[in-house]
C-alpha positions in Angstrom: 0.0 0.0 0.0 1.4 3.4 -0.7 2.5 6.0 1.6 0.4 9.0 2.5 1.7 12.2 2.3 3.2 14.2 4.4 0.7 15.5 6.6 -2.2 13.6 5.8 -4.1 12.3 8.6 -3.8 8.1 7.9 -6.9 6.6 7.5 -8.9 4.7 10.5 -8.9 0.8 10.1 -12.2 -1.1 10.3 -13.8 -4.1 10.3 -17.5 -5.8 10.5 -18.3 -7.2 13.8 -21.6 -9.0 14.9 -23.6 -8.1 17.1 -27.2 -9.5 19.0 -29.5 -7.9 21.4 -30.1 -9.8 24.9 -34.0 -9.6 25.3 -35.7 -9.8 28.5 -39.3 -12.1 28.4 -40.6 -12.2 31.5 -44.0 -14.4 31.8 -47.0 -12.6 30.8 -44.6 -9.5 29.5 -43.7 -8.1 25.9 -39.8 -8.8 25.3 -37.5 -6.2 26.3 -33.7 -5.3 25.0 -31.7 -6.2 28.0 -28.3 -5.7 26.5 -25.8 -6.0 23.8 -23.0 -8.6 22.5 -20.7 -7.1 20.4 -17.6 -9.9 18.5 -14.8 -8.0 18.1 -13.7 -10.4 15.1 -9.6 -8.8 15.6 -9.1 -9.9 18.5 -11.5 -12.7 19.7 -13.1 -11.2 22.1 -17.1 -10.2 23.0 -17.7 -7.2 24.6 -21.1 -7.5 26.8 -23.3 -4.3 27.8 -26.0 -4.9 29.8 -29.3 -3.1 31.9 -28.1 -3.0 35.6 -31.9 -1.8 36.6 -34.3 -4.8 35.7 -37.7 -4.1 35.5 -39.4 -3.5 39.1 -42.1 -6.0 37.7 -39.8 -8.7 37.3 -40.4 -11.4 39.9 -37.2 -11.1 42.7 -35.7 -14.8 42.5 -35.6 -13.6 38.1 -33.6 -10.7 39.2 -31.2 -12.4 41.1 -30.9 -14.9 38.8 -30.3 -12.0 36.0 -27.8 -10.7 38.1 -25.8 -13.1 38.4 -26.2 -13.9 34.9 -24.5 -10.4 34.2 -21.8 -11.2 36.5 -20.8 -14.6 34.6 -21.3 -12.8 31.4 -18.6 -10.4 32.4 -16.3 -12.5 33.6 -16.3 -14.9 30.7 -16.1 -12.6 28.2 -12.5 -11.2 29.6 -11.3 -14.7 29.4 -12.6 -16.8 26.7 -13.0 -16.8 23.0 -15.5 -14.6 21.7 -16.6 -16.5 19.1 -17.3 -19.6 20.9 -18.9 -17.6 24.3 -21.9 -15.9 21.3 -22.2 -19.5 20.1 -22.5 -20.9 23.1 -25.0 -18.1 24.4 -27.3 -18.4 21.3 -27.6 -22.4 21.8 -28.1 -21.6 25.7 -31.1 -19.0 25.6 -34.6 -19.6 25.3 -36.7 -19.0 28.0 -36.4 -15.8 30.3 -33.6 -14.5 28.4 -32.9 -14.8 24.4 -31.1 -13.6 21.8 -31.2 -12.0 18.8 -30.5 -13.1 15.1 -27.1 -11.4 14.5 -26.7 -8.2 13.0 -23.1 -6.6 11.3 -21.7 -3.0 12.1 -18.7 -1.4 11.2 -16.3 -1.4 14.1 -13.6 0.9 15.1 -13.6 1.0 18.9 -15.2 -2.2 20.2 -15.9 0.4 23.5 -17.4 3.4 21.4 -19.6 1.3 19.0 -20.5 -1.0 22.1 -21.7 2.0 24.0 -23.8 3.3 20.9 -25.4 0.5 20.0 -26.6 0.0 24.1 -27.8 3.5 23.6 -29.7 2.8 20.3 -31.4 -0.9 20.8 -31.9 -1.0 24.5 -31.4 2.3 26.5 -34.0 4.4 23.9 -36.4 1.5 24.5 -36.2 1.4 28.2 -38.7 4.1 30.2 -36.0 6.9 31.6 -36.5 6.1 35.5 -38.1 8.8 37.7 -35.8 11.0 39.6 -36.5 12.0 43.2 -38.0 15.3 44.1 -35.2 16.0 45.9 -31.4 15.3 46.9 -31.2 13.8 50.8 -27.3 13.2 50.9 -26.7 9.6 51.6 -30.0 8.8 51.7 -31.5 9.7 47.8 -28.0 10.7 46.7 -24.3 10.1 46.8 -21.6 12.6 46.6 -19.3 12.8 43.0 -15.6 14.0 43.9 -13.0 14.9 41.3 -10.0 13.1 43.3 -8.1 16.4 43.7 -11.3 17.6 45.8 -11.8 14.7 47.3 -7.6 15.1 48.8 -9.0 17.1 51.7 -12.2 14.7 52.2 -9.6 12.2 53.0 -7.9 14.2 55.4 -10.9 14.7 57.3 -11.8 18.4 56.0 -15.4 18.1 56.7 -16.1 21.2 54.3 -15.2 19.6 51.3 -18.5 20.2 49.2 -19.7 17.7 46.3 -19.1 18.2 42.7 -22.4 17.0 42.2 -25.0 14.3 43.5 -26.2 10.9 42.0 -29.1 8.7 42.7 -28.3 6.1 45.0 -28.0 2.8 42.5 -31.3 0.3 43.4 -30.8 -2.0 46.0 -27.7 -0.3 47.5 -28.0 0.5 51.1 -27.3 4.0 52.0 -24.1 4.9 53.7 -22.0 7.9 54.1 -19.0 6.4 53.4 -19.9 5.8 49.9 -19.2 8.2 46.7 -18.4 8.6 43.3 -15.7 8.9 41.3 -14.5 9.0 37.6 -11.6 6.6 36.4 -9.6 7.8 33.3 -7.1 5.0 31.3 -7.0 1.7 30.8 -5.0 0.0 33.8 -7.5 -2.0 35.5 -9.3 -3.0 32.0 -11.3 -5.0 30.9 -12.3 -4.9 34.4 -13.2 -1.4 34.4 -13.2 0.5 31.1 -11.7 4.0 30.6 -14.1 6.6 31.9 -16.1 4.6 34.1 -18.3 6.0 37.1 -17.6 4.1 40.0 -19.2 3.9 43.3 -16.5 3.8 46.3 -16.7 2.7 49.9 -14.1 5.4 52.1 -12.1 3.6 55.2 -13.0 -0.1 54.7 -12.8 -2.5 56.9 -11.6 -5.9 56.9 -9.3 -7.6 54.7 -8.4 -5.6 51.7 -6.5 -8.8 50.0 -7.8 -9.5 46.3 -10.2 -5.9 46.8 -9.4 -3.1 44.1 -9.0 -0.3 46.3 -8.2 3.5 45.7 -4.7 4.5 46.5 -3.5 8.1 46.4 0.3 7.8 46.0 2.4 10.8 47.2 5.0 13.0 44.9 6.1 16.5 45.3 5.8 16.8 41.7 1.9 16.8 42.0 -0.6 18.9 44.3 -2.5 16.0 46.3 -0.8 13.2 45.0 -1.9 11.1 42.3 -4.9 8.5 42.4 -5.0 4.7 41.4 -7.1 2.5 41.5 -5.6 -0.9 41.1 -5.6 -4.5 43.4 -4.8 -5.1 46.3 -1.9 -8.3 47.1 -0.6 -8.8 50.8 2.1 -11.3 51.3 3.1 -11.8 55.1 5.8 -13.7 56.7 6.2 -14.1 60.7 8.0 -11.6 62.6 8.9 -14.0 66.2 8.2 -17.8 65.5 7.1 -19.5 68.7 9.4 -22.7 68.5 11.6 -24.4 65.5 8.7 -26.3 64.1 5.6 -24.6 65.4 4.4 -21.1 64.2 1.1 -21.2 66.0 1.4 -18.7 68.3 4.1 -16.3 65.7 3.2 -12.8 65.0 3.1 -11.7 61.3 3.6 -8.7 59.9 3.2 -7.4 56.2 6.6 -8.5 54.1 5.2 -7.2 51.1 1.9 -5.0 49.7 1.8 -4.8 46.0 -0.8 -2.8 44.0 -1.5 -4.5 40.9 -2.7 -3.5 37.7 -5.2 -6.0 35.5 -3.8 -4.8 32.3 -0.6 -6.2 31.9 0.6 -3.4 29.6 0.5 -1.2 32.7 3.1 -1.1 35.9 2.3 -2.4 39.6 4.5 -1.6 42.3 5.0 -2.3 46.1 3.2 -0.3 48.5 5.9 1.5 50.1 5.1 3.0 54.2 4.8 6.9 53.5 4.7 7.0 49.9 1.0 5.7 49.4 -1.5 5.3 51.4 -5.0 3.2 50.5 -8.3 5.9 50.9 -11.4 3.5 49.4 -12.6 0.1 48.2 -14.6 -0.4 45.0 -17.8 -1.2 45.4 -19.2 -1.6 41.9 -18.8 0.5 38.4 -21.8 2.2 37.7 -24.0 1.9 34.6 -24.9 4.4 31.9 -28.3 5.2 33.3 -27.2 5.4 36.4 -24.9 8.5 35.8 -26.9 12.2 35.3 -26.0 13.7 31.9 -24.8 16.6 33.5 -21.5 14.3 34.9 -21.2 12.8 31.5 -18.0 15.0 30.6 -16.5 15.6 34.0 -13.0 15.7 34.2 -11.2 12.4 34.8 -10.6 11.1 38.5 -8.1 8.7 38.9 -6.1 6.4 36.9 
């Protein structure tokens, strides 16, 4: 193929993907999109969007059934074949949840085109839900923080005001630990895509092992420190041993806290005392519908 010249903007590769809409038929109900497969024919891989709200008719052993469903279909698709996972999912559905005969689209970004096609087959056929009359913090609404506001949140400046509020997600309880924050780039995909909304529980407690937790890491070269979100690994060894053979009664301290990032084209690194310190859990990545338009083109969080 010849060169372009100089200065001409080279042209965008494409390709035809299949796609099928996941419809909802719930017994005595017309069938509803419920979400979309998209085959990324490149590289193998099916990217799945689908409702997080099910309809509040829907009987409540369905919806948990559904939602686990979604969980599966997310965790499957980041690991297996594309091609096979569709086939497989066409064979499989019949009953409460079916599939569509495939359809082709042009494909450039399997995220961009994945998000379109949500918005065109399912979200315009799904009634907008009714928003409250008004905000109750932490008990209608949660707080959304652009991290460098957030900094003195975390440091227990109680006058740090919200960027802005959103709905608390269906079926999560209300606490004031909880908020909202935007995640720019693409270390923790295809966990969590670039740009998500994500809802965050502040000070958790427990075990953080396998959690992906927020982490604010410090550096003179930037005001607040910067934010990550990545996973958290503890590795610990025993710091007196009680006997040569027994370690019953030892006590163990951290040897080693790694932050780890999902994509492997992006670093991890050990969690060194005084250089980072860990500010929230992740509680869930929010949906489309679940974000107001008005945060749609915030400024990016954390990365």
């Amino acid at each position: 193929m010849a060169a372009g010249r100089a200065g001409e903007t080279p042209p965008v590769e494409t390709t035809r993907a299949d796609f099928a809409v996941l419809e909802l038929h719930a017994p005595g109900q017309a069938g509803v999109p419920a979400g979309i497969l998209l085959l990324d024919p490149c590289e193998n891989r099916l990217h799945v969007k689908l409702l997080e709200l099910w309809p509040a008719s829907l009987h409540p052993e369905d919806a948990r059934v559904l939602r686990a469903v979604a969980a599966e279909f997310a965790e499957r698709a980041a690991a297996e074949p594309g091609d096979a996972l569709l086939a497989e999912m066409e064979g499989a559905f019949s009953h409460l949840l079916r599939l569509s005969a495939r359809a082709t689209v042009t494909l450039q970004k399997p995220e961009r085109e994945l998000n379109a096609l949500f918005r065109r087959h399912v979200a315009a056929h799904v009634p907008p839900r009714e928003a409250p009359a008004a905000v109750v913090p932490f008990r209608t609404h949660l707080p959304f923080y652009p991290m460098k506001i957030a900094a003195g949140l975390f440091d227990g400046d109680a006058e740090v005001e919200a960027a802005a509020w959103v709905p608390i997600p269906e079926g999560q309880r209300p606490d004031e630990r909880l908020f909202v924050a935007r995640i720019s780039g693409k270390s923790m995909e295809p966990r969590i895509p670039d740009g998500s909304y994500c809802l965050f529980r502040m000070n958790p407690q427990g075990s953080r092992e396998g959690k992906l937790v927020l982490a604010q890491q410090f550096g003179s070269s930037q005001s607040g420190g910067a934010f990550s979100i990545k996973k958290y690994h503890s590795e610990k060894a025993p710091q007196r041993p009680a006997g040569d053979d027994d370690f019953g009664d030892a006590e163990w301290r951290h040897s080693r806290v790694r932050l780890i990032s999902l994509n492997p084209l992006y670093p991890s690194w050990d969690l060194l005392e005084g250089e980072c310190r860990i500010l929230a859990e992740l509680v869930r990545i929010l949906s489309d519908d679940e974000v107001p338009d008005d945060l749609r083109d915030a400024a990016p969080s954390a990365d």
